[in-house]
C-alpha positions in Angstrom: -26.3 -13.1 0.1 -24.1 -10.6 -2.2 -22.9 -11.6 -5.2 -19.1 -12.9 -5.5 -16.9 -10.2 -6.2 -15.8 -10.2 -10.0 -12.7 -12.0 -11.5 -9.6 -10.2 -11.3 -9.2 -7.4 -14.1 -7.0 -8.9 -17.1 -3.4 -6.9 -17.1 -4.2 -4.0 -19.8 -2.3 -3.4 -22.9 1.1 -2.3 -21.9 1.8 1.8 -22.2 5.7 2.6 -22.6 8.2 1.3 -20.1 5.7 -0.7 -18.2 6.0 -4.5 -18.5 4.2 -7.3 -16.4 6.9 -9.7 -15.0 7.2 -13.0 -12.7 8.5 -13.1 -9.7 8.2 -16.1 -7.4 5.5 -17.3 -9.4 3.3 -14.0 -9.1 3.1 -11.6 -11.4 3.9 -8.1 -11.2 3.5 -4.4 -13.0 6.8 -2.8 -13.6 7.5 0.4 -14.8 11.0 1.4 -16.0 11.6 4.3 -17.0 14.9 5.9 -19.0 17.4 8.1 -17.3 16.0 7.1 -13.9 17.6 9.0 -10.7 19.7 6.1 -9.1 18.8 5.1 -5.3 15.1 5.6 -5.9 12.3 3.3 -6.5 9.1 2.2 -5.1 6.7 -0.6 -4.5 3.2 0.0 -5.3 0.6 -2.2 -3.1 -2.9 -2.6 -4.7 -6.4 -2.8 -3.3 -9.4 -5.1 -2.7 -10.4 -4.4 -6.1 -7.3 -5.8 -7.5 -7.0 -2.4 -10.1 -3.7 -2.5 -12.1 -1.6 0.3 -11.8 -1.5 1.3 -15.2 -5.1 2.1 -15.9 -4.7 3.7 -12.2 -4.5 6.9 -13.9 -4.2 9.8 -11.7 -1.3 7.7 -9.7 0.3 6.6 -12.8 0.6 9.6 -14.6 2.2 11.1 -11.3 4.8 8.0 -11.4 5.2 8.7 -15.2 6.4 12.1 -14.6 8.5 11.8 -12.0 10.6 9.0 -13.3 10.1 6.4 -10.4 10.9 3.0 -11.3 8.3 1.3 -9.9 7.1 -2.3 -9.6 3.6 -3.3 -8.8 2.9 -7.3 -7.0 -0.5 -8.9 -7.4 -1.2 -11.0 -4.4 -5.4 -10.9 -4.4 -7.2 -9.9 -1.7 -4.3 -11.0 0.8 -4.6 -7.6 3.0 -0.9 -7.9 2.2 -0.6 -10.0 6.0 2.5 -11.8 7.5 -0.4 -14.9 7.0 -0.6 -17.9 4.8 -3.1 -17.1 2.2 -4.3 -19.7 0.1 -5.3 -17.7 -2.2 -1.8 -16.8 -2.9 0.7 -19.0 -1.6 0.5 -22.0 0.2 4.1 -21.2 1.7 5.1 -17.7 1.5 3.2 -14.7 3.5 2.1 -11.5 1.4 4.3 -9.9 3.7 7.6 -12.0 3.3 7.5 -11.7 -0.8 7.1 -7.7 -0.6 10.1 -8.0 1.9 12.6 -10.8 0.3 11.5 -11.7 -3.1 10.3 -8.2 -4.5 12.4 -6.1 -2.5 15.6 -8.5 -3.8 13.6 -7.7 -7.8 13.6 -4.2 -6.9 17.7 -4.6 -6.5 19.0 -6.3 -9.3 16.5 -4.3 -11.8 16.9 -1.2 -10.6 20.2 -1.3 -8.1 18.3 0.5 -5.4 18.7 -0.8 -1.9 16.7 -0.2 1.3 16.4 2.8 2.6 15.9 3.7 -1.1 12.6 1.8 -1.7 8.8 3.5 -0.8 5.9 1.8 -0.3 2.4 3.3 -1.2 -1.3 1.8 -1.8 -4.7 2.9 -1.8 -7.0 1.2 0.4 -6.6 -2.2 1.4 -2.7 -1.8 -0.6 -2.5 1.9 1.4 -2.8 -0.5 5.0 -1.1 -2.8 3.9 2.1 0.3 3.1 1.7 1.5 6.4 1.3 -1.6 8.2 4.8 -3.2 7.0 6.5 0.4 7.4 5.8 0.3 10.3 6.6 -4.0 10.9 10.1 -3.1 9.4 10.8 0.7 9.6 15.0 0.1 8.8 13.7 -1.5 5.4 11.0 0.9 4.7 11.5 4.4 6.1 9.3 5.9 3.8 5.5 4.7 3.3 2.6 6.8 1.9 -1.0 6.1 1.5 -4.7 7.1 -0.1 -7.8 6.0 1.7 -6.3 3.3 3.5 -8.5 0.4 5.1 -6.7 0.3 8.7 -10.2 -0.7 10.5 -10.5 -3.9 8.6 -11.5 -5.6 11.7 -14.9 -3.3 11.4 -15.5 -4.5 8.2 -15.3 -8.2 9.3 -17.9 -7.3 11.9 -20.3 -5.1 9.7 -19.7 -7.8 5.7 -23.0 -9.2 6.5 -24.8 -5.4 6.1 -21.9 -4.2 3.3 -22.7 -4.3 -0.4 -19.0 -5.7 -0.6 -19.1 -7.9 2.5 -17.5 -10.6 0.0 -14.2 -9.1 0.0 -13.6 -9.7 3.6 -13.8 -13.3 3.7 -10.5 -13.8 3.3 -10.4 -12.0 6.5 -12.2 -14.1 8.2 -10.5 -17.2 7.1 -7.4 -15.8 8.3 -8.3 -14.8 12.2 -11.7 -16.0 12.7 -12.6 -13.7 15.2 -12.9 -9.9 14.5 -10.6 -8.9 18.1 -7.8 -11.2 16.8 -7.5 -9.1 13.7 -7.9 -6.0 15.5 -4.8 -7.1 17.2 -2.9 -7.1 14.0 -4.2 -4.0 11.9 -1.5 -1.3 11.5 -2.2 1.1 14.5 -1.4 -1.9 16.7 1.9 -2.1 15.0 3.3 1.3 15.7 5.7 1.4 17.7 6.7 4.1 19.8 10.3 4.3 19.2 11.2 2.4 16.3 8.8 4.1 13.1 9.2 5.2 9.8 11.5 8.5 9.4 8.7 9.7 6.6 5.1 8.4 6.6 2.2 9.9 4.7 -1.7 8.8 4.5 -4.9 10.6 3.1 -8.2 10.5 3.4 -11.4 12.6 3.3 -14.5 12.2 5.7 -16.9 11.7 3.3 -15.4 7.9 3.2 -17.4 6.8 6.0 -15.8 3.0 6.1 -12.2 3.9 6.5 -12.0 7.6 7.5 -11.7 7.0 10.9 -9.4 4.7 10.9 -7.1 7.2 9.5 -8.1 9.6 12.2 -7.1 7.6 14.6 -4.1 6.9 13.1 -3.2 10.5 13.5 -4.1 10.9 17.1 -1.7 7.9 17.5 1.1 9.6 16.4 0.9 12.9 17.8 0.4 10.7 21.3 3.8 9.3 20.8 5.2 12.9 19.0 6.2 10.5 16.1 6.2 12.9 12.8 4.1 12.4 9.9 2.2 14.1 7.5 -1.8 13.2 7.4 -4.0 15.2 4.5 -7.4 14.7 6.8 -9.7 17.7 5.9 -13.1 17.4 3.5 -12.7 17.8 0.0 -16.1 16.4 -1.1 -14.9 13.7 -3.2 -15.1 9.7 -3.6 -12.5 7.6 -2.8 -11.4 6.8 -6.5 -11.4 11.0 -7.1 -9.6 11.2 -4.0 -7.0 9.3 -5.5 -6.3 10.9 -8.7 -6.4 14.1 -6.8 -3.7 13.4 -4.4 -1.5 11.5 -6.3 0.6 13.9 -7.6 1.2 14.9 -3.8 1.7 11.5 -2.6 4.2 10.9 -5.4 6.1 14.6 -4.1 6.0 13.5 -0.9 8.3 10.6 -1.5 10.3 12.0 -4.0 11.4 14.1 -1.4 11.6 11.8 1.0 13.7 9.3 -0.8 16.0 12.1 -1.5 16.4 13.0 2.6 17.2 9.2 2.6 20.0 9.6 0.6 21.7 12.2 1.6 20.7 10.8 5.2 23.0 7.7 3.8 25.8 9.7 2.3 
């Protein structure tokens, strides 16, 4: 049997402008910077590891420099579902608080209403941004993600033979059966004429438990002609590099779009 996954990192010692707040009884990184642009902010979705944005450096620094006022939920490994998680909250989905109870924080902190609002993550978190962009494309246009776990039904099936089968039981307490969760992993949500205006996802080959996932991600969308962008090709490096590497993209990426939003709005 593998060895329970480790406690939760404690929240590191806060660098300028970030904070760690409460909101609905959960805490949350937030990152406000001076002189922010006005309409633009995002909401940052972590992984299975439970990392804290701020000693995320490579996606950090690239939030850092571009200003983005930024707040950053901890929910656990929830997979960031529209499912009770006990874990969490006995009453309120992962899902819900990213869409009413962080999305209203994101408001009266920062003024920024949808369509003004991004969601990103790595891995399980980088799902978990596509998967509700695409649940509730009007409120999230604009979703972007690194390495993201879409296949999570595969790792249910295949925990017993992974080194970190453990952090798929909540999985597994949640459907029970590995076709029921295939039935709600993000490619099943897309929806062929109702998507995100600007979507974004990376990953790299080498990453032989969620690449293709991603892949088939892609071929999804240029089925249905729905536009994206998807960063695919081998660059020979580990998730975690992966990350800081394409961060400063990711974070371009929705700069950008965020600004189309606007004037979009105006």
């Amino acid at each position: 049997m593998p060895a329970p996954p480790a406690p939760p990192p404690p929240p590191p010692a806060p660098r300028p402008h970030w904070s760690t707040i409460t909101v609905a009884g959960h805490a949350c990184e937030l990152f406000e910077p001076p002189g922010a642009e006005p309409g633009r902010a995002v909401i940052s979705l972590h992984g299975v590891h439970e990392s804290w944005l701020q000693e995320s450096a490579g996606l950090r620094d690239a939030i850092e420099e571009a200003g983005l006022p930024t707040i950053a939920p901890r929910t656990g490994r929830s997979w960031w579902l529209d499912r009770i998680m006990p874990g969490f909250d006995k009453e309120l989905t992962p899902e819900r608080f990213i869409l009413e109870q962080v999305r209203a924080e994101v408001a009266q902190r920062f003024g920024v209403q949808p369509t003004g609002i991004a969601l990103i993550g790595e891995g399980m978190g980088g799902q978990g941004a596509l998967r509700i962009s695409y649940r509730h494309p009007t409120v999230f246009p604009v979703s972007a993600a690194i390495a993201p776990a879409i296949d999570f039904h595969l790792a249910m099936r295949e925990c017993d033979d992974r080194d970190d089968g453990e952090y798929y039981d909540t999985l597994w307490e949640t459907y029970g059966d590995v076709e029921r969760a295939r039935q709600d992993t993000a490619i099943l949500h897309v929806h062929p004429l109702n998507w995100p205006r600007h979507q974004w996802f990376a990953s790299d080959p080498a990453d032989i438990d969620w690449h293709d996932g991603a892949a088939r991600l892609q071929s999804k969308l240029r089925a249905l002609g729905i536009p994206h962008t998807a960063l695919l090709e081998s660059r020979g490096l580990s998730t975690a590099n992966l990350a800081a590497n394409l961060a400063p993209d990711m974070i371009r990426f929705i700069m950008d779009a965020l600004g189309q939003e606007s004037r979009r709005l105006a």
